[in-house]
ROKE-987520 format. One record per residue (C-alpha): residue number from 1; residue in three letters; x negated, y, z. Coordinates in pm, whole numbers. Layout:
# residues N
{nr=NUM rest=ALA xx=X yy=Y zz=Z}
...
***
This chain:
# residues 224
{nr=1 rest=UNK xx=-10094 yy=7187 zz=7774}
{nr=2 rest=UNK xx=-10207 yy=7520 zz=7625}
{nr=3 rest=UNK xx=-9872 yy=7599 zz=7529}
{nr=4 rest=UNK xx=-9736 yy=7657 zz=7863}
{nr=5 rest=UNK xx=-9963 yy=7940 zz=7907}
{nr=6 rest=UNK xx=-9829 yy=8082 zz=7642}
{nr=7 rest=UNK xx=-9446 yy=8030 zz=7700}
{nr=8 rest=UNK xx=-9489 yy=8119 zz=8135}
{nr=9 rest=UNK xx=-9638 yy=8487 zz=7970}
{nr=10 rest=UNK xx=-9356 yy=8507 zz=7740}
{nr=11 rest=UNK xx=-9115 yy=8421 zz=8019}
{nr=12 rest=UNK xx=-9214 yy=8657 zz=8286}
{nr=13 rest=UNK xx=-9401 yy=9031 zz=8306}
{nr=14 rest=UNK xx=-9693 yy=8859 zz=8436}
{nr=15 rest=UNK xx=-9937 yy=9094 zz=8368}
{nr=16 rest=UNK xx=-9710 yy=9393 zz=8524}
{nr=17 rest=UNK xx=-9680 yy=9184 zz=8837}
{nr=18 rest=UNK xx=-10092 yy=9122 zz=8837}
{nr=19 rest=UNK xx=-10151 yy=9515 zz=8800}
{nr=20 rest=UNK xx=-9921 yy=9607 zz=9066}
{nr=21 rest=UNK xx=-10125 yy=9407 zz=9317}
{nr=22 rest=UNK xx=-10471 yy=9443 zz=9182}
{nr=23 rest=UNK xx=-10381 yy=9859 zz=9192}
{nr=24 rest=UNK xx=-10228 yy=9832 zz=9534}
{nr=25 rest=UNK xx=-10456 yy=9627 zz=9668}
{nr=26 rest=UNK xx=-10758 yy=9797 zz=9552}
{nr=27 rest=UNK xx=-10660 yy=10171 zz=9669}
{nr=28 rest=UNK xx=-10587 yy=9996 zz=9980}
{nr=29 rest=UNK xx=-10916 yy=9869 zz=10068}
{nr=30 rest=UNK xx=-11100 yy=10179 zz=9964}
{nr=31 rest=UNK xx=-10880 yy=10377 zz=10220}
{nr=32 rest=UNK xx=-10957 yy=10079 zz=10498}
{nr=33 rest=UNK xx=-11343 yy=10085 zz=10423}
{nr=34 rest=UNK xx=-11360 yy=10456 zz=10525}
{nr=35 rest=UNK xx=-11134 yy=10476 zz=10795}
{nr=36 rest=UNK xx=-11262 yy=10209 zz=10930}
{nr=37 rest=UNK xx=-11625 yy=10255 zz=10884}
{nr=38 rest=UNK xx=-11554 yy=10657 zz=10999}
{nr=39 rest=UNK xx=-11435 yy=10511 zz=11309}
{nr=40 rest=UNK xx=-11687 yy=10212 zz=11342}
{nr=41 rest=UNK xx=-11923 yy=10526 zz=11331}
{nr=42 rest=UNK xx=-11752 yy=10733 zz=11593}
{nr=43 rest=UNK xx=-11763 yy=10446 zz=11862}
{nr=44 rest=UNK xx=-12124 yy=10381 zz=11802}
{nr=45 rest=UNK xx=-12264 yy=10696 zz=11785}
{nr=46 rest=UNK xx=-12026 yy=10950 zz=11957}
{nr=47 rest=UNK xx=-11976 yy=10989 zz=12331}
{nr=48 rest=UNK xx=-11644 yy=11117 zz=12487}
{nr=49 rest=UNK xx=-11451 yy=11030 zz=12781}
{nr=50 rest=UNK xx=-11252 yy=10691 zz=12758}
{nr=51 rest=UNK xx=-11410 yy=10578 zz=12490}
{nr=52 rest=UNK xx=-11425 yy=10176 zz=12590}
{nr=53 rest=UNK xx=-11010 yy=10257 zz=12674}
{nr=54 rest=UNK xx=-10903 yy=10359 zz=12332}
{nr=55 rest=UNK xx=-11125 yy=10098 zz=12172}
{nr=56 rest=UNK xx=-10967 yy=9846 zz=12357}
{nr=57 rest=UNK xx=-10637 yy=9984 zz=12310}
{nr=58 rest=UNK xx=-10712 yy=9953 zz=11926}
{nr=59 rest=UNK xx=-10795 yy=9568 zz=11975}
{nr=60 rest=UNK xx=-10478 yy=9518 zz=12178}
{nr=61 rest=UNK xx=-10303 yy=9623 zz=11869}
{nr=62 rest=UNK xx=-10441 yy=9332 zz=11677}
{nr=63 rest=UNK xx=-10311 yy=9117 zz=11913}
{nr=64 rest=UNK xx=-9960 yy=9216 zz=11840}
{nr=65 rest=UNK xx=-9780 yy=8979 zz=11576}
{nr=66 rest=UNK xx=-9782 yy=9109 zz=11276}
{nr=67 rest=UNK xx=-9424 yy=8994 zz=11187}
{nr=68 rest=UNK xx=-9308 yy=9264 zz=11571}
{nr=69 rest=UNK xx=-9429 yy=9545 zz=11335}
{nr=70 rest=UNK xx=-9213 yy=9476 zz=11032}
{nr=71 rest=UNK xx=-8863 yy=9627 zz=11194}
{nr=72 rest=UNK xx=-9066 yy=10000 zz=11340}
{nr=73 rest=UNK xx=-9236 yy=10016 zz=10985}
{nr=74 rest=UNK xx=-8956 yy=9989 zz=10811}
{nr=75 rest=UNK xx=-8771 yy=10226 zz=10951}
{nr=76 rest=UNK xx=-9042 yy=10484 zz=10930}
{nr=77 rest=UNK xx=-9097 yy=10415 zz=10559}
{nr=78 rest=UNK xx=-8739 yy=10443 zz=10534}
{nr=79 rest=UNK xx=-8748 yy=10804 zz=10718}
{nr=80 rest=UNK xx=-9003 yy=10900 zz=10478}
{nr=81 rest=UNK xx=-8853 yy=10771 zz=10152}
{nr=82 rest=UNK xx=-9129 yy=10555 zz=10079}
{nr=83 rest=UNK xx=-8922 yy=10276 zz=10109}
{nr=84 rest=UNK xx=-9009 yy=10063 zz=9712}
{nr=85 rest=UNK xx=-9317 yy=10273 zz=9638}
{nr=86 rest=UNK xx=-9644 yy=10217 zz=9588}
{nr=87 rest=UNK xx=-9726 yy=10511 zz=9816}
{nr=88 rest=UNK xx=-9495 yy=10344 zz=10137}
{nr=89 rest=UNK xx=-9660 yy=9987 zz=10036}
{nr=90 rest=UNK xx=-10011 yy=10157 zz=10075}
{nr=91 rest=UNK xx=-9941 yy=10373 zz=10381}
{nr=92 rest=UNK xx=-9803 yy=10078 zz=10589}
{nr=93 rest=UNK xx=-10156 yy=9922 zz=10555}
{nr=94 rest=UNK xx=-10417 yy=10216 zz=10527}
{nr=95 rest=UNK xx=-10584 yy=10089 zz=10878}
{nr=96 rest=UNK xx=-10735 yy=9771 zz=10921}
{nr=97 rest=UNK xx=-10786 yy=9714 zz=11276}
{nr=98 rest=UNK xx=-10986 yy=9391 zz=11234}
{nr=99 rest=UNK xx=-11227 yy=9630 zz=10969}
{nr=100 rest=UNK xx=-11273 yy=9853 zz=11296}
{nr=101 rest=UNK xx=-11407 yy=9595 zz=11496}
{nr=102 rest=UNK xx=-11624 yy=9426 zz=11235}
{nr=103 rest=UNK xx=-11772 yy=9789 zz=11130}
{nr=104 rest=UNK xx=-11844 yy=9879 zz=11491}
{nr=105 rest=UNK xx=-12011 yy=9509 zz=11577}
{nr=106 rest=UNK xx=-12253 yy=9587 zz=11247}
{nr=107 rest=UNK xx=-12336 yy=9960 zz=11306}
{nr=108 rest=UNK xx=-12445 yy=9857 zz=11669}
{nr=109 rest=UNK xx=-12680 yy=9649 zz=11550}
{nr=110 rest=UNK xx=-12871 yy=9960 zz=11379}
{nr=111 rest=UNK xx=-13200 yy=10098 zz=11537}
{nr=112 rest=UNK xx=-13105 yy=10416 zz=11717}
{nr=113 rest=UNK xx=-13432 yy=10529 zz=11656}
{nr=114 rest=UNK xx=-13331 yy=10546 zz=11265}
{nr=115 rest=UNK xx=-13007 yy=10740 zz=11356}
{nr=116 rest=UNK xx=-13244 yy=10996 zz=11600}
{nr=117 rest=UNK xx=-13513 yy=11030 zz=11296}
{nr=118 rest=UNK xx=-13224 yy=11157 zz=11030}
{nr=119 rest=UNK xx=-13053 yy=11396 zz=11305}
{nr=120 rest=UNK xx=-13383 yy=11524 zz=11382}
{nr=121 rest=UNK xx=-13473 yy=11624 zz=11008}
{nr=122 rest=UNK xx=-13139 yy=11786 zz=11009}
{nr=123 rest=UNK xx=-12908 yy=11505 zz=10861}
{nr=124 rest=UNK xx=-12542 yy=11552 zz=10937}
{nr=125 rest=UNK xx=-12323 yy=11253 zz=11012}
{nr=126 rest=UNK xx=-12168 yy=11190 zz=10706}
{nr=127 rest=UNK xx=-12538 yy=11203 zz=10538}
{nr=128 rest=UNK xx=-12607 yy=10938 zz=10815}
{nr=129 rest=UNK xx=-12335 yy=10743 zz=10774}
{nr=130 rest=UNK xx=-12421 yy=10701 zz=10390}
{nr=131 rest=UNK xx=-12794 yy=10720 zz=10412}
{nr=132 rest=UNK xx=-12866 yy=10520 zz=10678}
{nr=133 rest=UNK xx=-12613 yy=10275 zz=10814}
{nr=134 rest=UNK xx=-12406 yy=10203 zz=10485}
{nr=135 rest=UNK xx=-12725 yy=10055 zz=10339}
{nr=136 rest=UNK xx=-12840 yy=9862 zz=10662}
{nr=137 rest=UNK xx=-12469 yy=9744 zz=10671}
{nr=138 rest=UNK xx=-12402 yy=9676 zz=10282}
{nr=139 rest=UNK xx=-12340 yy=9258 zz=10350}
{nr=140 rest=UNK xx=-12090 yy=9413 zz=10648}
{nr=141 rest=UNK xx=-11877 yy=9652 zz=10378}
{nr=142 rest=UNK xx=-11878 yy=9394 zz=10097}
{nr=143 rest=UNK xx=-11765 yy=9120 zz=10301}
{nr=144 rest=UNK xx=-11495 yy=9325 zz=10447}
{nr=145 rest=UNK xx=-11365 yy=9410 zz=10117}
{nr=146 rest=UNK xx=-11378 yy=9077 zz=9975}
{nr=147 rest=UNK xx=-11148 yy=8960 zz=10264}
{nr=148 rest=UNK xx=-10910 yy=9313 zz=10264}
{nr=149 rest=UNK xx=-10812 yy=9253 zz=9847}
{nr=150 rest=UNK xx=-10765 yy=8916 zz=9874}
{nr=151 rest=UNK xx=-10555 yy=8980 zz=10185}
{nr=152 rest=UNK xx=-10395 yy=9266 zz=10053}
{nr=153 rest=UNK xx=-10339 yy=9092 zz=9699}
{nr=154 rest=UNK xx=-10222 yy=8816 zz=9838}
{nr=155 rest=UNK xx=-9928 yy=8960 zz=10086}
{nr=156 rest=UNK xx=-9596 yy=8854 zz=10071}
{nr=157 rest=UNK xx=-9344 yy=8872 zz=10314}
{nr=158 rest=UNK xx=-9415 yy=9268 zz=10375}
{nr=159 rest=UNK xx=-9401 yy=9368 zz=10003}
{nr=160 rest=UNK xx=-9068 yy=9143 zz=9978}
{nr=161 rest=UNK xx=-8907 yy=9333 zz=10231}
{nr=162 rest=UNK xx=-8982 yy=9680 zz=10107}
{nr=163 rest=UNK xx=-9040 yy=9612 zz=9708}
{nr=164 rest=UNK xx=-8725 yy=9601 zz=9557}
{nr=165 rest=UNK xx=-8782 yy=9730 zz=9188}
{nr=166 rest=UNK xx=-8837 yy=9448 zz=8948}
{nr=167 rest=UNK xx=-9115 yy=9684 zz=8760}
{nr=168 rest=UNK xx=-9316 yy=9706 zz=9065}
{nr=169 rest=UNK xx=-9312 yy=9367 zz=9201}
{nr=170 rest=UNK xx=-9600 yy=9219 zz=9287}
{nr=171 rest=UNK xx=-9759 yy=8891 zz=9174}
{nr=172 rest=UNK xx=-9654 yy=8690 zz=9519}
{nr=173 rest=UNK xx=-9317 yy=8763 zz=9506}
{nr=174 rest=UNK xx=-9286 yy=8807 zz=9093}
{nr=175 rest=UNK xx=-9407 yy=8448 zz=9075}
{nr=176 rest=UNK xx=-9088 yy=8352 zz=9331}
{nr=177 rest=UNK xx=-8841 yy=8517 zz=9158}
{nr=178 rest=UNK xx=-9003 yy=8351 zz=8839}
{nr=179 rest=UNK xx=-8972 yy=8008 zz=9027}
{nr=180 rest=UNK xx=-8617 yy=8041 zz=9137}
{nr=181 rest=UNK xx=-8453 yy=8242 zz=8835}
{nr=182 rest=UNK xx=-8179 yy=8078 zz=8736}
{nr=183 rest=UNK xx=-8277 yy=7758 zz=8905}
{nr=184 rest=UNK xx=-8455 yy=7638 zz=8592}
{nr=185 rest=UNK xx=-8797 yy=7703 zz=8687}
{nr=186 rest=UNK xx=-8770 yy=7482 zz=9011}
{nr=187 rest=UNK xx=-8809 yy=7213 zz=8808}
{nr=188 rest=UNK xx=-9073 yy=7328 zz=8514}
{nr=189 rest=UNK xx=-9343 yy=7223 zz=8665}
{nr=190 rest=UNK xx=-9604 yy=7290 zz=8386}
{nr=191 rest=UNK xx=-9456 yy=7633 zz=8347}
{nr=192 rest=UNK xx=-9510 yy=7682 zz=8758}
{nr=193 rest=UNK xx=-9882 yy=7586 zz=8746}
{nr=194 rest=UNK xx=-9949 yy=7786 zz=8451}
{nr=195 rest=UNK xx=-9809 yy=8061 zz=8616}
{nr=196 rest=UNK xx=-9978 yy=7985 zz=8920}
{nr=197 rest=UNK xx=-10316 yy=8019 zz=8729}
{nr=198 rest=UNK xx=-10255 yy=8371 zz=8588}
{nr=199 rest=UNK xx=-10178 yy=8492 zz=9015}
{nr=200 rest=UNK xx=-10503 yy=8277 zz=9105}
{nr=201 rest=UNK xx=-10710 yy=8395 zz=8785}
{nr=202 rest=UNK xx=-10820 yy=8745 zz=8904}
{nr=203 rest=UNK xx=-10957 yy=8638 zz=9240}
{nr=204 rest=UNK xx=-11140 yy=8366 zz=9092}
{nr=205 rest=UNK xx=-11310 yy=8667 zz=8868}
{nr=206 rest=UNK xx=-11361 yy=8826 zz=9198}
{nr=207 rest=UNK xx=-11539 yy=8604 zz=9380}
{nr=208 rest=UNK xx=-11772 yy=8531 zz=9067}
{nr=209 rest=UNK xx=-11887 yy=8854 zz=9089}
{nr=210 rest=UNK xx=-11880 yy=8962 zz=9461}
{nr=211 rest=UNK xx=-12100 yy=8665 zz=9521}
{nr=212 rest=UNK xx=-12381 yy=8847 zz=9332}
{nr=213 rest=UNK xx=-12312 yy=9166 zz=9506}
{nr=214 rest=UNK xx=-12329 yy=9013 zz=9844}
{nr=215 rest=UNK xx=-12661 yy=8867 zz=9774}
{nr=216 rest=UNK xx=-12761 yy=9155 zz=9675}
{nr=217 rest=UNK xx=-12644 yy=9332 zz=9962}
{nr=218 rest=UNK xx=-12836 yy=9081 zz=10184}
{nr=219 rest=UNK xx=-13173 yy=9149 zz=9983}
{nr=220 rest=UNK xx=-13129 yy=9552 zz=10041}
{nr=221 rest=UNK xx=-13180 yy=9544 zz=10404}
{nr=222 rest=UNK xx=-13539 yy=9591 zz=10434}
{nr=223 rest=UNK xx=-13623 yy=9956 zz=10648}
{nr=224 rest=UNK xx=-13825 yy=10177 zz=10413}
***
């Protein structure tokens, strides 16, 4: 019933909790699509000694469970006083290791002879990087992001452990608390699912329009 839309909002600081994770979530991919596609970019197109080592090293860290890191990065957000800030939530996950690899399997599939035409006319890397391989890549960086915010917008057990201010909860874990407060809401189920739809209701605006995008991104790849 319409009405339980209305009396979930009234309930609960729904639209706080929805702008703490779209703005967290958002700075946060930005800052993994250019580490990650700076690094992508140094494996591709730099050489240096042990090169093939540290790139595996970086995969073996994706291996680890990502429950094992929980206990180190809390302690060094808690050395840095960034423990229940925006700033230590977006620190903890300003490297995507999984964006490394995806970047670097892309920008190997570039023509070389591209790269070697925009050094020769005097293009710096950076010009490179944006000239040449983001646009060859575009499906590659849209994708990525897609996956990041919804990841990132999504997460729960991390922000629980560090978020502690009701004001900057997040949508996960403000739509917990608003299941369990008081032990009422447990057993609302209207209220839950209405709820439910305002946490849902932003990605479902996302993927609306980052399916146009990524067709578009597919359509752009033709060498000029």
């Amino acid at each position: 019933m319409w009405n339980h839309f209305a009396e979930a909002w009234q309930l609960a600081p729904f639209g706080q909790y929805i702008f703490n994770s779209s703005f967290t979530a958002i700075i946060i991919v930005l800052i993994q699509v250019l580490n990650s596609a700076l690094i992508a970019y140094a494996f591709t197109q730099f050489t240096f000694r042990g090169k093939n080592v540290l790139f595996a090293i970086v995969l073996l860290t994706y291996m680890l469970p990502a429950a094992a890191t929980y206990v180190p990065s809390y302690v060094i957000l808690a050395n840095l006083n960034m423990l229940d800030t925006y700033e230590g939530l977006i620190l903890s996950n300003a490297v995507s290791v999984f964006g490394i690899f995806l970047f670097r399997q892309a920008f190997m599939q570039i023509p070389k002879e591209l790269i070697e035409a925009a050094r020769m006319d005097g293009a710096g890397h950076f010009l490179v990087l944006w000239r040449i391989v983001y646009p060859l890549s575009k499906p590659t960086f849209i994708s990525f992001a897609l996956i990041s915010l919804v990841q990132n917008y999504n997460s729960y057990l991390w922000p629980s452990l560090i978020m502690n201010s009701a004001e900057k909860q997040l949508i996960t874990t403000g739509l917990r608390q608003f299941f369990i407060q008081e032990g009422a809401y447990g057993i609302q189920w209207p209220l839950i699912m209405a709820a439910s739809t305002f946490a849902i209701l932003p990605l479902l605006l996302l993927f609306a329009l980052a399916q146009k995008w990524f067709i578009n991104g597919i359509s752009d790849q033709g060498l000029k």
